[in-house]
C-alpha positions as CSV (number, residue, x, y, z in Angstrom):
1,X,-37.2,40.9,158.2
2,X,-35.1,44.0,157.4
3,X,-34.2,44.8,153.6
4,X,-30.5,43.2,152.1
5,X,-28.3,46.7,152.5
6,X,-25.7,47.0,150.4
7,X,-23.8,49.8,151.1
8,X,-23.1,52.2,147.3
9,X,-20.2,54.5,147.3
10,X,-22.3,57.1,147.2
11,X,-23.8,56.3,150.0
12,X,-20.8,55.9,152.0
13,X,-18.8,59.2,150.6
14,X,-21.7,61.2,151.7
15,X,-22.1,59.9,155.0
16,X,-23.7,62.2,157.5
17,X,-23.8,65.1,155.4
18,X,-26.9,66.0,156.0
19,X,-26.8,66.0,159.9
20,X,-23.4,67.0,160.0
21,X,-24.5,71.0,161.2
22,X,-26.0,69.8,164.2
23,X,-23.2,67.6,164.9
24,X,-22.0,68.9,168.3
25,X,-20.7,65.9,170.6
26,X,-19.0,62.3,169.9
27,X,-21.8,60.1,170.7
28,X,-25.4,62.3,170.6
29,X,-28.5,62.1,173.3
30,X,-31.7,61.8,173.1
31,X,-33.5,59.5,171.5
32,X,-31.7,59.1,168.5
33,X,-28.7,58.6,170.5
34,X,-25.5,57.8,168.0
35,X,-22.1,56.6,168.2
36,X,-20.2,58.2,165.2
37,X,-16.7,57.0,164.1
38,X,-15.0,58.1,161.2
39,X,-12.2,56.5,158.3
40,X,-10.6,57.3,155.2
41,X,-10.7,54.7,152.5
42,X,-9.3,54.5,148.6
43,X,-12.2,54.2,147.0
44,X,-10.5,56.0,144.4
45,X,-7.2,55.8,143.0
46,X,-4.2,53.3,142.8
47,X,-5.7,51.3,145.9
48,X,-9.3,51.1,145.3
49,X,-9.2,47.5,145.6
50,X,-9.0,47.7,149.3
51,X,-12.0,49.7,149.4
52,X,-14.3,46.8,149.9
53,X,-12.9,46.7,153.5
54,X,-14.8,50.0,154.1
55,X,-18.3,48.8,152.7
56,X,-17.7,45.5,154.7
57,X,-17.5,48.0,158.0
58,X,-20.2,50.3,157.2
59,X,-22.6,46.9,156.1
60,X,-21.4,45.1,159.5
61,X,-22.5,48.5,161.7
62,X,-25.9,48.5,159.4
63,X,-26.6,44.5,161.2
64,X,-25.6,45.8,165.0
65,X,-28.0,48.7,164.6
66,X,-30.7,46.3,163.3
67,X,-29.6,44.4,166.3
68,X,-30.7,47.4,168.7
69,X,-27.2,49.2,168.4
70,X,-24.6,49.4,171.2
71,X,-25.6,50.5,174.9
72,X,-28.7,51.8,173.1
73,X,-26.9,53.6,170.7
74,X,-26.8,53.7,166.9
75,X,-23.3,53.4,165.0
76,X,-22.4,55.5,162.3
77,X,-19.5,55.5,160.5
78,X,-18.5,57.9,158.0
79,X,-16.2,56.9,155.4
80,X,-14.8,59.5,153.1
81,X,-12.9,58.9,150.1
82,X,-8.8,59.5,150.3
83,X,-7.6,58.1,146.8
84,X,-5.0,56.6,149.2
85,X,-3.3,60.1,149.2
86,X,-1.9,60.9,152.1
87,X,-2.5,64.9,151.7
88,X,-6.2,64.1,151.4
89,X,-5.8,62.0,154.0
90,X,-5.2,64.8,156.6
91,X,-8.0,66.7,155.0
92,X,-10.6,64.2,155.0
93,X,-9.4,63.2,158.7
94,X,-9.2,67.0,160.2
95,X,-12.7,67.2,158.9
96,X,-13.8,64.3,160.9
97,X,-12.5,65.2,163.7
98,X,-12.9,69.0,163.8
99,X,-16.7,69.4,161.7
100,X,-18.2,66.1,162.0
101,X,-16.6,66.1,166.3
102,X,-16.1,61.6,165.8
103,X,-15.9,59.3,168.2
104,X,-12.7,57.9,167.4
105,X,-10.8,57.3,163.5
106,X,-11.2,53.7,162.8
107,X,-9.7,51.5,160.4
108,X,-8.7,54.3,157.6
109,X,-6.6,52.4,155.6
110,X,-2.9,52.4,154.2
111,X,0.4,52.8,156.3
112,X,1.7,56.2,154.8
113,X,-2.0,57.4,155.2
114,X,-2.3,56.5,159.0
115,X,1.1,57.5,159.6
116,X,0.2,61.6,158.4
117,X,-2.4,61.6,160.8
118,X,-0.8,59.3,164.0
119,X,0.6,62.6,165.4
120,X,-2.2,64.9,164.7
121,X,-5.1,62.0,166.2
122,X,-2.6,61.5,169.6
123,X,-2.3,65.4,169.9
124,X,-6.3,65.9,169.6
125,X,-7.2,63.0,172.2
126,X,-8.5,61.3,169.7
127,X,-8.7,57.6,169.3
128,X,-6.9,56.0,166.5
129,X,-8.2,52.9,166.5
130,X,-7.2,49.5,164.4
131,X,-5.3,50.4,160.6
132,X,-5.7,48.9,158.0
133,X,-2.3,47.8,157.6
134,X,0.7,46.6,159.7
135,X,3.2,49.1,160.7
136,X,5.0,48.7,163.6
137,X,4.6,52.5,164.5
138,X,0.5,51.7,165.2
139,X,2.1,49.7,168.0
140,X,3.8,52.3,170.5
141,X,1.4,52.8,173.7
142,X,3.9,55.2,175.6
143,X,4.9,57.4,172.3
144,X,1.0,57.0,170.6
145,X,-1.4,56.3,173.3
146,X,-4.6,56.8,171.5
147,X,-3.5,54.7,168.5
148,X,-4.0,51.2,168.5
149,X,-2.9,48.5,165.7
150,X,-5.2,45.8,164.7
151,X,-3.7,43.0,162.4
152,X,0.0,41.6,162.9
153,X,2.5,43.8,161.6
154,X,5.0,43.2,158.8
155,X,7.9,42.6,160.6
156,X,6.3,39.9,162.1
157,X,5.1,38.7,159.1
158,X,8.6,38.6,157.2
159,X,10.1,37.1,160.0
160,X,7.7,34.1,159.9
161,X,8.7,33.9,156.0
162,X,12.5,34.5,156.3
163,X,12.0,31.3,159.3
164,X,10.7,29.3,156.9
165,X,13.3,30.1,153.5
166,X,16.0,29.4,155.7
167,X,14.5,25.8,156.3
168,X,13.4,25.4,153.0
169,X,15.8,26.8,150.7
170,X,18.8,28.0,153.2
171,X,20.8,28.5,149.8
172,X,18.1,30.2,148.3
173,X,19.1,33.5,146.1
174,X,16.3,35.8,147.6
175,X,14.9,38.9,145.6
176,X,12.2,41.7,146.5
177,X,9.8,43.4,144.6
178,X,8.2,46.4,147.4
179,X,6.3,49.4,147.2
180,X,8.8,52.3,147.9
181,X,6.7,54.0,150.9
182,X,6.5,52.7,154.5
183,X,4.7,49.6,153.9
184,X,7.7,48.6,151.8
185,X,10.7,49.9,154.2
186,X,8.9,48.1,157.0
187,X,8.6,44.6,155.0
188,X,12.4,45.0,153.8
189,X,13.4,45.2,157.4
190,X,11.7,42.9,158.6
191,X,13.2,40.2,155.7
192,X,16.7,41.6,156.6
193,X,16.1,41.3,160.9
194,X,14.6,37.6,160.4
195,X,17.4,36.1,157.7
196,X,19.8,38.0,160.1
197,X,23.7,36.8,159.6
198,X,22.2,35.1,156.1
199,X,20.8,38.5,154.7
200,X,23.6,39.8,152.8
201,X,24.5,36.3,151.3
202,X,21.0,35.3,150.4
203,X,19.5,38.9,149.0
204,X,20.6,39.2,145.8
205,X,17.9,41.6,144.7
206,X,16.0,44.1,145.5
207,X,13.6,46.4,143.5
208,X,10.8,48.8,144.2
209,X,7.8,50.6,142.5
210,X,6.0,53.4,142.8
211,X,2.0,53.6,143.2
212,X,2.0,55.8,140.4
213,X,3.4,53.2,138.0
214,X,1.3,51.3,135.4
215,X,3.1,47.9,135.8
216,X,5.8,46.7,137.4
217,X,7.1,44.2,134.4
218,X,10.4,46.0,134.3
219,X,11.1,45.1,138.1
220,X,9.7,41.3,137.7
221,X,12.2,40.9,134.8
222,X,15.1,42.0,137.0
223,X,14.6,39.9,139.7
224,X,14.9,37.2,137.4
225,X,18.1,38.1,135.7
226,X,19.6,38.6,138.9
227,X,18.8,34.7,139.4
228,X,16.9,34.8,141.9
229,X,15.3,31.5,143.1
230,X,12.8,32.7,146.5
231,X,11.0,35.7,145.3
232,X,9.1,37.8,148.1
233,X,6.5,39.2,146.3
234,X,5.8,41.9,148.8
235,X,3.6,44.3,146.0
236,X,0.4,45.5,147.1
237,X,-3.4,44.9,145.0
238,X,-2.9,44.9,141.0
239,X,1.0,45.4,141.9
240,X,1.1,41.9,143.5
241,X,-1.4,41.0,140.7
242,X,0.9,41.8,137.5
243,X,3.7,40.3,139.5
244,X,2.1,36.8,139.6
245,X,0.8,37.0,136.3
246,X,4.4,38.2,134.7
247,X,6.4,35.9,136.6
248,X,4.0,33.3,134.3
249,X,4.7,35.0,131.4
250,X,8.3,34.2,131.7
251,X,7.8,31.4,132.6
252,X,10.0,31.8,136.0
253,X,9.0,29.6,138.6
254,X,11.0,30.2,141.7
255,X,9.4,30.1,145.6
256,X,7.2,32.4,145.5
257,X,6.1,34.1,148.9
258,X,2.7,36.9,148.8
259,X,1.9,39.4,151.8
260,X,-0.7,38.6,153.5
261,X,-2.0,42.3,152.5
262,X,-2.3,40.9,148.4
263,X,-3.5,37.2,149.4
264,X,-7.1,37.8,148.2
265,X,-8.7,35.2,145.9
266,X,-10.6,37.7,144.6
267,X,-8.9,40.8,144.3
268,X,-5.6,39.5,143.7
269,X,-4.9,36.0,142.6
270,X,-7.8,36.1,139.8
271,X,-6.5,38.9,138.7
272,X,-3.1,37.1,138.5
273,X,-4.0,33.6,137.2
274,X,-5.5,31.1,139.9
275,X,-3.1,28.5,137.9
276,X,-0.3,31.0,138.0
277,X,-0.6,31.5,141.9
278,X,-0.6,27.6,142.6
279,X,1.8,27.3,145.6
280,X,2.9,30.5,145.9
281,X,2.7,30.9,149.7
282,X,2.0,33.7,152.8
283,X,0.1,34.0,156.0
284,X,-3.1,34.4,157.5
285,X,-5.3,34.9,160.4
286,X,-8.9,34.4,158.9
287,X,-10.5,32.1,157.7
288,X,-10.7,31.6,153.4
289,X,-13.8,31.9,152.3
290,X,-13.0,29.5,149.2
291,X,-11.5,27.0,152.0
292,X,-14.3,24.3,151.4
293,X,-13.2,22.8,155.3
294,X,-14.9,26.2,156.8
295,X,-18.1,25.7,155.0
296,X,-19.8,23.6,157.8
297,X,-17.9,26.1,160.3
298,X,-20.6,28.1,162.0
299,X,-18.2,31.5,162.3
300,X,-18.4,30.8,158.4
301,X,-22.2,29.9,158.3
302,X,-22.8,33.1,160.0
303,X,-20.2,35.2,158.4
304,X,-22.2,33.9,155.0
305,X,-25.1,34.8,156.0
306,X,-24.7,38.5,157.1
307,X,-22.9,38.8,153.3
308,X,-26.4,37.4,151.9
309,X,-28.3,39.7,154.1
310,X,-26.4,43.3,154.1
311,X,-24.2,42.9,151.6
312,X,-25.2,40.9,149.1
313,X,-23.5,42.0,145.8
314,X,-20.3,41.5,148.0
315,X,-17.9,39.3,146.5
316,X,-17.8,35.8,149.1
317,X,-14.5,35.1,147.9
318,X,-13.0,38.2,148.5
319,X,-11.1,38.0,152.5
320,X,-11.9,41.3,152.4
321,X,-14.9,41.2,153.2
322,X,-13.9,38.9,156.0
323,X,-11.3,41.6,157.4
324,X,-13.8,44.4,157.6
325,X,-16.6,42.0,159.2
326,X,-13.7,41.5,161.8
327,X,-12.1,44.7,162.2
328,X,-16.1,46.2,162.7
329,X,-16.4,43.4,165.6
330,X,-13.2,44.2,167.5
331,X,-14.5,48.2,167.3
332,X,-18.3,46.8,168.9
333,X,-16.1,45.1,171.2
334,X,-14.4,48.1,172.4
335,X,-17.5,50.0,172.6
336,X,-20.0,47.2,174.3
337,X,-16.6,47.7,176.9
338,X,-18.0,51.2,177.6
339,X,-21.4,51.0,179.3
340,X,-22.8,54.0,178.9
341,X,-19.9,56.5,178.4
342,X,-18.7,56.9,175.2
343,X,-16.6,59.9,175.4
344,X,-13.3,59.5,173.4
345,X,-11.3,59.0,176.6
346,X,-13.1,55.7,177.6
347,X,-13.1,54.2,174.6
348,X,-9.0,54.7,174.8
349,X,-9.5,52.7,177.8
350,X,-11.9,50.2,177.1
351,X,-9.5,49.4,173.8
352,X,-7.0,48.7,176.0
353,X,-9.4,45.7,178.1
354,X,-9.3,43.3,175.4
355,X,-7.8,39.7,176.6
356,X,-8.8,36.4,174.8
357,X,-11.5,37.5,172.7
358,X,-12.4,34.7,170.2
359,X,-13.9,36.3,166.7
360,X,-15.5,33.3,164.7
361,X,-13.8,34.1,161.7
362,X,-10.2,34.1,162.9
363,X,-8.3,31.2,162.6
364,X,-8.7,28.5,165.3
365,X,-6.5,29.5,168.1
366,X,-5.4,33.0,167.6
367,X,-7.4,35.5,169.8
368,X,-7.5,39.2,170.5
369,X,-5.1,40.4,173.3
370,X,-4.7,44.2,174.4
371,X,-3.5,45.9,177.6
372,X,-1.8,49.5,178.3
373,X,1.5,48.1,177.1
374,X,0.3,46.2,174.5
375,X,-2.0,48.0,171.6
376,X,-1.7,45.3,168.6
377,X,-4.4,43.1,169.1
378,X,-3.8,40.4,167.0
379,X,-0.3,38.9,166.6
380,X,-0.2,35.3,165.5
381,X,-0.3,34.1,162.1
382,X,-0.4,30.5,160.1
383,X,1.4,30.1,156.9
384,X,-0.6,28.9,154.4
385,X,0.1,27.5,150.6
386,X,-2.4,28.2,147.7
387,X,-3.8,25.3,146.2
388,X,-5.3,27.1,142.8
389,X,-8.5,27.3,144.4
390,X,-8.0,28.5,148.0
391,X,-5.7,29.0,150.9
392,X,-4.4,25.9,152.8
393,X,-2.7,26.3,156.3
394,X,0.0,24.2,157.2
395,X,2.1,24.1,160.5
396,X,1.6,25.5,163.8
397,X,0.5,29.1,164.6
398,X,3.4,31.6,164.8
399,X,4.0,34.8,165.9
400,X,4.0,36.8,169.1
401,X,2.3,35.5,172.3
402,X,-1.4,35.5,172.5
C-alpha cells in the first residue's frame, strides 16, 4: 500500500523545478512518459483560503498516477504561487507556458486572474481549461476557443437567488456587499438581470470592498442603515466571513443569501459563527461533506477515503477539498478522451466531448455537458439553507439545461 501524500506548499511551489531544463514537449516519451499541466493558485495573499483547491488537485493526480496514470502516462501539475495578483498571474503563467512547454492551464484560480491570461492562453494555442471561478467570459467558444469554464457562472447563480427573493420576500429592501473586481460586477449584473422590472425598487444598497481592505465592518453597517431586509452577501473568503460574523454583532437579522464561492463550513462559516450562519442560504452542486445523509453515499465513502489516504491533514469539512477532487476528475476525463495523443490541440477537442458524465460527488442529477458551442460544463445548481451544522438542499435543481 502506497504512503498517505499530503501535498506541502513547498512541495507544490517548487514543482518541476528540477526537470524543468529538459522540459521540451507537453506530454514527454519514453518511459517516463508525463502529462504536465500547469495553475496559478493564492497560496499567499488576500485569498489563500482557496488555496486548498490546489493541494486537493495536485493530491487527486498523486492517486491516478498510483493508479497507473492516464494512457500510460504520469500527471504532473505544477502549481505556482500568484498571491491572487493578477500581474503575477501573467508571470507565473508565461512561465508555464513558455519554460516549463504545459500541456494545458488548469484550474488557476480567481476571475481577474484568469481573465489577464484568457487572451494571452487563446493566442498561444493553449488550453485554458476549467477556472476556478464563474465568469461568464470562460464561456465564449467562438471568441475563446481554448478556454473552457467549469462550475456555473454567477449570473446564473444570482438569477437563481433573485427567483427566489421575489417569491419569498417580493417587497424585500435588497442590499449588496461585493468585491469591486470582476467577480463582483458579474454578481451585481446578474442580481439586477434576474429581479429585472423589480431591480430599481427593491435595491436599496449597494457597497463594495477592496481585497486590500482589512474588514469590511464599515460596509455591513451601511447596508443596515439603509434598511435593508434581503442582504446578498456576495463577499469572498474572510470577506464573506467578517460579514456574517458583523451582521451578529449588530444583531441585524435580515435574509441573508452567501455565494456559493464563500459557502465553505470550514473556511468560511467557522470563521463566521456556525450559530451566526444558521439559515443564511446559497447554492450548490456537490455534495457537503458535513451533510450526515451523504455519509452512507458511496461518491462520499470514496471521496473520504482518498482524503484519508493522500491527503490526510486535509480538512473533511472543507467543500474545498471536494471542488478540487472534482475539478482534477473532469481534467482525467478530458485526457482519458485522448488515447494516445496528448498534444494541446486534442485535448481542446476531447474537452469539448463531454455529454452526461456523472462525478460521484456532484449532487444527484446534475451532470457534465460540453460540446463546440457549449464550454461550461456544469450549469445546474440546488439552493440550499444552512442548518448550523451543514448545508441542506431544498427544491428542484435549477439552472441551465443539462
Amino acid at each position: 500500500m502506497a504512503t498517505p501524500y499530503a501535498p506541502s506548499r513547498r512541495t507544490l511551489l517548487a514543482a518541476g523545478a528540477a526537470g524543468a531544463a529538459t522540459l521540451a514537449l507537453p506530454a514527454r516519451s519514453g518511459p517516463t512518459a508525463e502529462i504536465v499541466v500547469g495553475q496559478t493558485m493564492p497560496y499567499s495573499g488576500p485569498a489563500s483560503s482557496y488555496s486548498v483547491i490546489g493541494r486537493a488537485e495536485a493530491a487527486y493526480f498523486h492517486k491516478v498516477n498510483d493508479d497507473g496514470g492516464v494512457g500510460g502516462r504520469k500527471l504532473r501539475l505544477l502549481s505556482l504561487d500568484d498571491a491572487y495578483s493578477p500581474p503575477k498571474t501573467v508571470e507565473q503563467t508565461r512561465r508555464l507556458v513558455e519554460r516549463e512547454q504545459v500541456a494545458a492551464i488548469f484550474g488557476t484560480f480567481g476571475t481577474p486572474t484568469n481573465a489577464v491570461i484568457r487572451k494571452y492562453l487563446n493566442a498561444q494555442k493553449v488550453p485554458h481549461l476549467f477556472p476556478t471561478g464563474g465568469a461568464d467570459q470562460w464561456n465564449d467558444p467562438k471568441g475563446s476557443p481554448w478556454t473552457f469554464g467549469w462550475q456555473p457562472n454567477y449570473n446564473t447563480e444570482m438569477r437563481i437567488y433573485a427567483e427566489f427573493v421575489l417569491a419569498e420576500r417580493p417587497q424585500g429592501r435588497i442590499g449588496i456587499l461585493y468585491q469591486n473586481d470582476d467577480v463582483g460586477k458579474d454578481n451585481l449584473r446578474g442580481l439586477r438581470e434576474g429581479l429585472g422590472a423589480a431591480a430599481g425598487k427593491m435595491i436599496v444598497k449597494e457597497v463594495s470592498y477592496e481585497t486590500t481592505d482589512a474588514t469590511v465592518d464599515s460596509q455591513v453597517i451601511s447596508l443596515r442603515e439603509a434598511g435593508v431586509d434581503v442582504f446578498f452577501n456576495a463577499a469572498a473568503g474572510k470577506f464573506a466571513a467578517q460579514a456574517i460574523r458583523k451582521a451578529a454583532d449588530l444583531r441585524w437579522k435580515p435574509l441573508q443569501i452567501l455565494s456559493n464561492y464563500s459557502s465553505s463550513v470550514a473556511a468560511v462559516l467557522t470563521p463566521g459563527g456556525l450559530d451566526n450562519a444558521k439559515d443564511i442560504v446559497s447554492t450548490q452542486f456537490q455534495k457537503d461533506p458535513n451533510d450526515p445523509r451523504w455519509h452512507k453515499d458511496p461518491g462520499y465513502l470514496a471521496w473520504l477515503e482518498w482524503m484519508n489516504r493522500y491527503l490526510p491533514d486535509g480538512d473533511k469539512t472543507d467543500i474545498f477539498n471536494v471542488y478540487g477532487y472534482l475539478s482534477a476528475q473532469t481534467l482525467v476525463e478530458v485526457l482519458k478522451r485522448c488515447g494516445s495523443d496528448f498534444s494541446r490541440e486534442a485535448i481542446r477537442q476531447a474537452a469539448e466531448t463531454l455529454r452526461g458524465i456523472e462525478l460521484p460527488m456532484l449532487m444527484p442529477g446534475i451532470t457534465l455537458n460540453t460540446s463546440p458551442t457549449q464550454h461550461l460544463p456544469i450549469r445546474q445548481l440546488y439552493l440550499i439553507r444552512f442548518d448550523g451544522r451543514s448545508w441542506q438542499s431544498f427544491g428542484s435543481v435549477k439552472g441551465g439545461s443539462a
